[in-house]
C-alpha positions as CSV (number, residue, x, y, z in Angstrom):
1,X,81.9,38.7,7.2
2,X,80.1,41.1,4.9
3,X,78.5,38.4,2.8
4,X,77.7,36.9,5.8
5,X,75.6,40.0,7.0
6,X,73.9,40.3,3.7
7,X,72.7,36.9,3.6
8,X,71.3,37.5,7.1
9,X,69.7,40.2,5.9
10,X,68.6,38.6,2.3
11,X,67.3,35.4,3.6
12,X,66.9,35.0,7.5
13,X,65.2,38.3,8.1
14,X,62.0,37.8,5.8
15,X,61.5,34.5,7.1
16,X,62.0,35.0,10.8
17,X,59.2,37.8,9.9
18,X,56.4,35.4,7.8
19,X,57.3,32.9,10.9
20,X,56.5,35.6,12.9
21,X,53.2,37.2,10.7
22,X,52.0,33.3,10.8
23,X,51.4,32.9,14.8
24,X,49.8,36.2,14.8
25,X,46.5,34.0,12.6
26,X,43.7,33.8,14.1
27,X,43.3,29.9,15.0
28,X,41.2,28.0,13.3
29,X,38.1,26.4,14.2
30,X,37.9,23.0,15.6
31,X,37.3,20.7,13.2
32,X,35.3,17.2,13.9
33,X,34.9,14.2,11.6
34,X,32.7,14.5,8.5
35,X,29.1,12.6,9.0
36,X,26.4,11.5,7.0
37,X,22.5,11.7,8.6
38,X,20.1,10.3,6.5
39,X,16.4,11.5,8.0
40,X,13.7,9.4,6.5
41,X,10.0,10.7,7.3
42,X,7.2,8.4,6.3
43,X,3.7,8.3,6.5
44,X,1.3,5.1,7.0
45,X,-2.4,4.3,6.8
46,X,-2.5,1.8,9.4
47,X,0.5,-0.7,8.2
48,X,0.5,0.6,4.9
49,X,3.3,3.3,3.9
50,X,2.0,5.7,1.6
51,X,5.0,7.8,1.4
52,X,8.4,8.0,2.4
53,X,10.8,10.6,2.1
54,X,14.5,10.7,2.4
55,X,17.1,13.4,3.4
56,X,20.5,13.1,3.0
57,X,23.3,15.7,5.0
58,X,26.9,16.0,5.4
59,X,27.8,17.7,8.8
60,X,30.8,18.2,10.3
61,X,30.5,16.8,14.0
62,X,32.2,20.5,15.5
63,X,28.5,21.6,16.3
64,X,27.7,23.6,13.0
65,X,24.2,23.5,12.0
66,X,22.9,22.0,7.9
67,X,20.0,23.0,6.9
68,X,17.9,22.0,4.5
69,X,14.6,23.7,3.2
70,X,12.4,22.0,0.6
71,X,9.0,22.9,-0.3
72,X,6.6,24.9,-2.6
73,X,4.0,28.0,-1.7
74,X,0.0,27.5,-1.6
75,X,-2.1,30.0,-2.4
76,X,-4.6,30.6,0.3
77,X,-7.7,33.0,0.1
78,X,-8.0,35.9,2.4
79,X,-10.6,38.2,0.9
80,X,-13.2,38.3,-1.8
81,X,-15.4,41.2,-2.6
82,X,-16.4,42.6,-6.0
83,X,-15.9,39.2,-7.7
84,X,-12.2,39.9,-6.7
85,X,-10.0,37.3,-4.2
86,X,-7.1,38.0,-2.5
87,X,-4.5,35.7,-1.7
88,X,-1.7,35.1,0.6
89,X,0.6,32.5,0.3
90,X,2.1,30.1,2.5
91,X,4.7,27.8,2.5
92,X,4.8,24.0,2.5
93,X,7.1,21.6,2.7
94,X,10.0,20.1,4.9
95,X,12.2,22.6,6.8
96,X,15.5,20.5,8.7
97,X,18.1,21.6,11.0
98,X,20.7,19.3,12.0
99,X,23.5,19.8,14.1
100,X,26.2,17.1,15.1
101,X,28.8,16.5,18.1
102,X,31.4,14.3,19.2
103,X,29.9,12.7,22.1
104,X,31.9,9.9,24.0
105,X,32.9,6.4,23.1
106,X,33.0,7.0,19.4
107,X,29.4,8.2,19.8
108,X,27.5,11.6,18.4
109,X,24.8,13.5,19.2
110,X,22.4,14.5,16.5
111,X,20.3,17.2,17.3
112,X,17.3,17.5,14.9
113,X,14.6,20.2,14.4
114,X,12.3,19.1,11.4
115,X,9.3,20.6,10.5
116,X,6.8,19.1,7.8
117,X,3.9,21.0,6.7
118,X,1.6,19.9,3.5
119,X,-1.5,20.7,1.9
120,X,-4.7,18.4,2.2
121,X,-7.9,18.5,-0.1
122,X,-9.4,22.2,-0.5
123,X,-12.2,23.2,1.4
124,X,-15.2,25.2,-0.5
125,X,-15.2,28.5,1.7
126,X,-17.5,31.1,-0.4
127,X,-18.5,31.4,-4.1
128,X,-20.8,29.3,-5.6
129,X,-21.3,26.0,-6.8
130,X,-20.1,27.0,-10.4
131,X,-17.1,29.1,-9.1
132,X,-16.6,28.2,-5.7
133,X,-14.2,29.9,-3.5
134,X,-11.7,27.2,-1.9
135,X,-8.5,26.6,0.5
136,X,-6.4,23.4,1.4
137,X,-6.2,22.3,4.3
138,X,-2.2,22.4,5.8
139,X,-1.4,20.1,8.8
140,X,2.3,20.4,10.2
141,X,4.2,18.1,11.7
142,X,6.9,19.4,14.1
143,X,10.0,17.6,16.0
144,X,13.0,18.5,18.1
145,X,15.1,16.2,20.0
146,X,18.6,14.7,20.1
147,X,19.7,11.5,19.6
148,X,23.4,9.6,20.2
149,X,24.2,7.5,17.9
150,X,27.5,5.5,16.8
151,X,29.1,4.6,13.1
152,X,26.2,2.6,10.8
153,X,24.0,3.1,13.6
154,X,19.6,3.3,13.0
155,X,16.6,4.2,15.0
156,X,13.3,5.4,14.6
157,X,12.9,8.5,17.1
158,X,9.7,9.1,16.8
159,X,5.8,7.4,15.9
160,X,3.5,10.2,15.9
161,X,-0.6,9.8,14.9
162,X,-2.1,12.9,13.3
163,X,-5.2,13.3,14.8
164,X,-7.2,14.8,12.3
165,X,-6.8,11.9,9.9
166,X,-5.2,8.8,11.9
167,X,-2.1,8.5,9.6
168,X,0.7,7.7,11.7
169,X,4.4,9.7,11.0
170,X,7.6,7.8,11.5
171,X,11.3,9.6,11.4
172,X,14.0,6.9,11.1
173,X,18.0,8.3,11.8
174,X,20.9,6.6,10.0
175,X,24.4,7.7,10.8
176,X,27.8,7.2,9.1
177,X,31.0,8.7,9.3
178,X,32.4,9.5,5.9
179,X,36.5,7.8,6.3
């Protein structure tokens, strides 16, 4: 009987304790299926594509948000005096947001927020003709929206014109869930 009470103690007792430590975890999140968004922005002169560019993002489809932030800084003039030019710089480039949820009949909603902002030919501001005094141009292109879409699915969500210089933006969606 006493070997009895010392196995109890030995081997049921620390067990019936981590059994008991273990439902006291905090639960963990919902998780969805993993998907792959490929967001393909491209820029035409009339029919002609003069560039296209492709993004690639794995999101779980629980409603967690990927990001993904390209780009460079341009130096833009804010000041001259004395022969001296200040600068401050600003950033171009192509800022996404994508967040992804089960929707119904094997569908998901992809909400997107992109932003696109690049620099265009400088513009003489001050100086002189040997040592002028420039800054670019930036236009930015901004989108947010949502968008089902199911397994191998494409569209194009958007054909915007920039009115400055008549190029027209396109934003293609491709979805896939990863098996």
């Amino acid at each position: 009987m006493r070997t009895y009470r010392i196995v109890l103690c030995v081997v049921l007792l620390p067990l019936l304790a981590a059994a008991a430590l273990a439902q006291q975890k905090p639960p963990e999140p919902e998780k969805g299926p993993l998907i792959k968004v490929q967001v393909v922005l491209s820029r035409y002169e009339g029919d002609r594509k003069t560039s296209s560019l492709p993004f690639t993002m794995l999101a779980t489809a629980n409603g967690g948000q990927v990001s993904i932030r390209t780009g460079a800084q341009v130096p833009i003039a804010t000041a001259a005096a004395n022969d001296k030019t200040s600068f401050q710089y600003v950033d171009v480039g192509s800022n996404i947001d994508c967040t992804v949820k089960t929707a119904e009949n094997d569908r998901f909603n992809v909400i997107l927020n992109l932003q696109d902002r690049s620099a265009l030919d400088k513009v003489p501001l001050a100086g002189n003709v040997t040592n002028p005094i420039t800054n670019p141009v930036l236009r930015n292109f901004s989108y947010i929206n949502s968008i089902v879409l199911k397994d191998g699915e494409s569209k194009q969500i958007v054909a915007a014109s920039d009115k400055g210089s008549g190029e027209i933006i396109k934003i293609d969606v491709t979805l896939n869930v990863e098996k």
